[in-house]
ZAMARGU-4260 file (C-alpha; in steps of 0.2 Angstrom, whole numbers, plus 5000, padded with zeros to 4 digits):
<rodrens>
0) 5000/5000/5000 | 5014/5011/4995 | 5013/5029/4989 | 5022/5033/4973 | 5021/5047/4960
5) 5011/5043/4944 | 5022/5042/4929 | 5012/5048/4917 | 4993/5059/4914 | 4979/5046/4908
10) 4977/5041/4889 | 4959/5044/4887 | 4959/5033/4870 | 4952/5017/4872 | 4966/5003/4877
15) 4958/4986/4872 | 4960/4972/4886 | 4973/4962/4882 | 4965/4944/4887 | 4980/4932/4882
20) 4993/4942/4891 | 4984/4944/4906 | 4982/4925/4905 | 5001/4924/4901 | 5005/4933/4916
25) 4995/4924/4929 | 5000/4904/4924 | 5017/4910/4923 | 5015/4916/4942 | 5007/4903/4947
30) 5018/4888/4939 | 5033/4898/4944 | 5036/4916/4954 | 5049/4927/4947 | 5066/4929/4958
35) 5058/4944/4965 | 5045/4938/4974 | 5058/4928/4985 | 5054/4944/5001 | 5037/4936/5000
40) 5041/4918/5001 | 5032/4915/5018 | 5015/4924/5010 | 5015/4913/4994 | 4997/4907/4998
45) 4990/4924/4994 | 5002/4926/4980 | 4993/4908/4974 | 4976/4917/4980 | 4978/4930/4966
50) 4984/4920/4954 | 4971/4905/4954 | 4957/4918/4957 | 4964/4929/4941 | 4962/4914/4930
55) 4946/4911/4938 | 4937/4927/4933 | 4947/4925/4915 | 4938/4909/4913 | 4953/4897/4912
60) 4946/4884/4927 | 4932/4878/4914 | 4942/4876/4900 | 4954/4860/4901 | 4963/4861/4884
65) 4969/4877/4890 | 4974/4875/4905 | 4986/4860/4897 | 4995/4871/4884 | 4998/4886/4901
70) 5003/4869/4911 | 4992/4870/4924 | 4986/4856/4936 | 4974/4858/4946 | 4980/4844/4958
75) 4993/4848/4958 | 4991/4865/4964 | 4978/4858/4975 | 4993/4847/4984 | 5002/4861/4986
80) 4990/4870/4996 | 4987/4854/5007 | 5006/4854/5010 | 5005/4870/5019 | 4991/4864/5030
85) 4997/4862/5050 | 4989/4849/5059 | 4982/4854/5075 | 4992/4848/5093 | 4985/4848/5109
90) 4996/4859/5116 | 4996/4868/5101 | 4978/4872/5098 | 4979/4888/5092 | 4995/4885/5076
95) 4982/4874/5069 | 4979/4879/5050 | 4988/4885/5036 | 5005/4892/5034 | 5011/4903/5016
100) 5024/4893/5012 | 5036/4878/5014 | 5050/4892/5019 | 5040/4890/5037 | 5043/4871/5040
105) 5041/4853/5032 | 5024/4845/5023 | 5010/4840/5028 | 5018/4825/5031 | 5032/4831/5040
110) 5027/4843/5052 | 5029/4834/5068 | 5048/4837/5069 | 5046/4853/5064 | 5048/4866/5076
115) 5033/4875/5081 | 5042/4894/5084 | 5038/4895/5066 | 5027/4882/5058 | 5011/4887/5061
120) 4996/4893/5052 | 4993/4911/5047 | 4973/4918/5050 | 4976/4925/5030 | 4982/4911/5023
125) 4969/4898/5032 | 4956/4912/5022 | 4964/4912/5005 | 4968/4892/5006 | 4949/4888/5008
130) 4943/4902/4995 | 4958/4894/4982 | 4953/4874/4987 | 4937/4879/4983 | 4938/4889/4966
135) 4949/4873/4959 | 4936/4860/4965 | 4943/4852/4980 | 4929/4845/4992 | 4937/4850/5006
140) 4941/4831/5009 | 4957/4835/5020 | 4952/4850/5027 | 4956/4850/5046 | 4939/4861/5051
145) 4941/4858/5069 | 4959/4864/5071 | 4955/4879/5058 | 4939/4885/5070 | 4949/4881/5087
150) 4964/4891/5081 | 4952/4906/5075 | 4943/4906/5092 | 4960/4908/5101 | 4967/4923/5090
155) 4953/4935/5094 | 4962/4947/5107 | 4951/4956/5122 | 4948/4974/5111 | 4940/4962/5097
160) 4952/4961/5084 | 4961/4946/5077 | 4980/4941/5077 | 4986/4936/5063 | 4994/4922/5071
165) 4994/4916/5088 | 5014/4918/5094 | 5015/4935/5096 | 5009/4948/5079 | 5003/4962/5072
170) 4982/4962/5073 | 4969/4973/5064 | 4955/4974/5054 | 4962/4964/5042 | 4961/4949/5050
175) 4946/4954/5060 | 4940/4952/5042 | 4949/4938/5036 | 4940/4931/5052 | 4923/4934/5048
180) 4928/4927/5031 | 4935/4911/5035 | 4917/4909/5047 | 4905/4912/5034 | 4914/4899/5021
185) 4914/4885/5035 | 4897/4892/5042 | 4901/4891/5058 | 4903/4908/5070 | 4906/4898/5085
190) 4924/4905/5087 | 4920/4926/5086 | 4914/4936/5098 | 4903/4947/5086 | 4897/4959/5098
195) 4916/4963/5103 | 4920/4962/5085 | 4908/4975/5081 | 4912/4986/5093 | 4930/4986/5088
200) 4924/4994/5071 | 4915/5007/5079 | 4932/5011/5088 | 4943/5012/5072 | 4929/5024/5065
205) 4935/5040/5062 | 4930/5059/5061 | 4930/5059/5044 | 4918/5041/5042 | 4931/5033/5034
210) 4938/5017/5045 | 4959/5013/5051 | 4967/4996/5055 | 4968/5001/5071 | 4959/5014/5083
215) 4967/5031/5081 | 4973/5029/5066 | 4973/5037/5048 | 4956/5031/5039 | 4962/5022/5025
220) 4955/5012/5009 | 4960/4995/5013 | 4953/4994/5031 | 4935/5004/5027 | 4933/4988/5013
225) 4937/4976/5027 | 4927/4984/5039 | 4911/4984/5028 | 4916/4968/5020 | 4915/4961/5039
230) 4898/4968/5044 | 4889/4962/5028 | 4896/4945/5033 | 4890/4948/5051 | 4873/4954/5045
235) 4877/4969/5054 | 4880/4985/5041 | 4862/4993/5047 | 4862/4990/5062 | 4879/4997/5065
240) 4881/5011/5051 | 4868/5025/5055 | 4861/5036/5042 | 4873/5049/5049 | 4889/5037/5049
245) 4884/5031/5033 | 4883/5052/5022 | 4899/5054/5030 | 4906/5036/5024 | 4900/5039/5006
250) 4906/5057/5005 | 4923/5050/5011 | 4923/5036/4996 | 4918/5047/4982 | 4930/5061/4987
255) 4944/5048/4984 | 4941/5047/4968 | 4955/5057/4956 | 4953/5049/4939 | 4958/5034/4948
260) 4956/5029/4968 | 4968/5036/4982 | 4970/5026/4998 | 4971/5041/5006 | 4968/5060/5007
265) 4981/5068/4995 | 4990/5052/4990 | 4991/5047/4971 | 4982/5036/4962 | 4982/5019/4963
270) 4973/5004/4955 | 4970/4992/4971 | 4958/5006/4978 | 4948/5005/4961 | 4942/4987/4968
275) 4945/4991/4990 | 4933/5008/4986 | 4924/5004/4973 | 4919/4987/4983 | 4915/4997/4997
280) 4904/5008/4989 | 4896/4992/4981 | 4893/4983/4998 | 4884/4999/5002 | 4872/4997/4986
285) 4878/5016/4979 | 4893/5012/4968 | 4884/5020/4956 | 4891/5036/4963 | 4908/5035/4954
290) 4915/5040/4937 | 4918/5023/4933 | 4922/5029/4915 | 4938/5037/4921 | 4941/5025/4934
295) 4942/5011/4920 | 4952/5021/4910 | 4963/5025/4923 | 4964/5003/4928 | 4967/5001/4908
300) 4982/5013/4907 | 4990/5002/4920 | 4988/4987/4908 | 5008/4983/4904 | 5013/4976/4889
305) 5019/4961/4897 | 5000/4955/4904 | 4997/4960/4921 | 4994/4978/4930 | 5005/4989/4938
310) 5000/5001/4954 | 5003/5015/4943 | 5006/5021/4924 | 5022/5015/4920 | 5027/5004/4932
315) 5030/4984/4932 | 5015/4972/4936 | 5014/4964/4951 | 5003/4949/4957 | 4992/4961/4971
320) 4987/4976/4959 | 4985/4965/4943 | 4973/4954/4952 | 4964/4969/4961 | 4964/4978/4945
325) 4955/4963/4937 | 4942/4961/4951 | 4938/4980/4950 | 4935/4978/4931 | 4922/4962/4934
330) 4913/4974/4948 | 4912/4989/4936 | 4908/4981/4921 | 4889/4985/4922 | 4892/5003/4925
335) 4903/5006/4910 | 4899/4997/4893 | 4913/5000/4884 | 4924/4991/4893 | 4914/4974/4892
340) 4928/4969/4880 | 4935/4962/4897 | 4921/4949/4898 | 4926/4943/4914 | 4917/4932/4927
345) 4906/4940/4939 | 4915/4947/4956 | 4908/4943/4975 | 4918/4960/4983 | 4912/4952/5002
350) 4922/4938/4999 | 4936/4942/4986 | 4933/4929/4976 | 4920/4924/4958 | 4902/4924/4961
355) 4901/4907/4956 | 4913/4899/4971 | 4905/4912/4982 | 4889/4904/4981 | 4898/4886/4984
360) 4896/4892/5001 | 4880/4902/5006 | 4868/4915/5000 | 4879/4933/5002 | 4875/4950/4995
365) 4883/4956/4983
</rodrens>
């Protein structure tokens, strides 16, 4: 969630979606990261999130001949995942789940000699492992449920929020939605306190409407998407967001609009916030409010010539804002007609992922 200078003013000719080098970029990520990526080595469970859900919305999961030529296995992928699963010990309730990458400790297989300081499993990855498992057709056969729920129910700290793992880290609303999430998928809300999780929302509300990762804080895009993300999955966006919270929330969204999204107030542009904002303002039923002609162009000029997106015009693509570019494209695709040459699967925002897995699970708006 950097803040860069834009390269370059917007092109407001059309740019035609480039289909096959978006499809290009995100088997190549998948079957094998690039060198840079090795910082991220203990998160390559999201990294395999945004790849497997890219080629989801471009269609690639339903078409088997192409998935051979781009070299993709399903199971294969599908092992991998299982391999980053933790079983759960009994001293160890709470490490149960999964981990982001080998990096952390042995297989599946192995991990009884491995030593718990590190192997453990991660509140974000146990989201985007069941979300992934389920967009490539697994049945959940080898899911460990019971250690998933046990370890959720022992991460939620006394203010409400959720750690992200349970020997000492960083907490916030990210995983407070990651959480809510993970509960919704396994229907099961056994392990969250939702009255204290709701009450930490209200606390990270600030004076401008907009919502912070923590109380005090800078509102920011990202954590006002989790935060209204979490209470749709709660069933609790009414009953918490007033009339008066709710002007002050949308004035906050629309006012972030540039030509593209900022995060922030007086930050450049950036294309995640296209789908972080422009979600938020969707889970509230008035995306409608945004230019979404300029926000598209804006998304389009960060199409590189070597498939993916970029943050900003100019830059490289990278796996985050080249999926949350994509997923904001799906969203917006009945508000601006000519960009329907994307023809891309239908977006659930609430859970991050295609409508069509979404509804694997249970009934959700939108």
């Amino acid at each position: 969630m950097d803040d860069e200078k834009s390269g370059s003013a917007v092109n407001d000719e059309h740019v035609e979606f480039d289909r096959y080098r978006h499809i290009q970029y995100f088997a190549y990520c998948v079957r094998q990261l690039p060198g840079s990526y090795s910082k991220l080595d203990t998160n390559r469970l999201t990294l395999a999130h945004f790849g497997v859900h890219a080629l989801d919305m471009l269609g690639v999961w339903e078409d088997e001949a192409m998935q051979t030529s781009l070299g993709l296995e399903k199971k294969a992928i599908i092992d991998w995942i299982y391999a980053m699963q933790v079983p759960a010990k009994k001293e160890h309730p709470s490490q149960a789940g999964f981990k982001g990458g080998s990096f952390l400790g042995g297989s599946f297989e192995d991990t009884a000699d491995q030593p718990w300081q590190y192997n453990h499993g991660h509140i974000a990855m146990n989201y985007t492992a069941l979300a992934t498992l389920r967009t490539l057709g697994d049945d959940w056969s080898r899911l460990d449920r019971k250690g998933i729920l046990e370890a959720l129910k022992g991460l939620q700290l006394t203010d409400g929020s959720f750690a992200s793992i349970s020997v000492g880290s960083e907490h916030d609303m990210r995983f407070l939605y990651c959480a809510c999430c993970i509960s919704h998928m396994l229907n099961d809300w056994s392990c969250i306190d939702i009255d204290k999780a709701i009450s930490y929302i209200r606390s990270c509300r600030g004076f401008d409407g907009a919502i912070a990762l923590l109380p005090g804080q800078e509102s920011h895009g990202g954590s006002t998407f989790c935060a209204v993300a979490s209470l749709v999955l709660m069933k609790a966006v009414d009953k918490v967001i007033d009339r008066e919270w709710r002007r002050d929330l949308l004035r906050w969204c629309v006012n972030r609009q540039v030509c593209g999204m900022q995060g922030r107030p007086n930050k450049n542009e950036d294309t995640c916030y296209s789908y972080w904002i422009g979600g938020t303002l969707r889970l509230l039923d008035n995306d409608q409010l945004l230019d979404h002609t300029a926000l598209q162009s804006f998304v389009m000029n960060c199409q590189t010539q070597m498939g993916g997106f970029s943050k900003l015009i100019g830059a490289y693509p990278d796996m985050l804002h080249a999926y949350y570019s994509l997923a904001y494209l799906s969203l917006s695709q009945t508000h601006a007609k000519d960009r329907g040459d994307a023809n891309l699967k239908d977006v659930n925002c609430t859970l991050g992922i295609c409508k069509a897995t979404a509804e694997h699970f249970f009934p959700l708006y939108p």
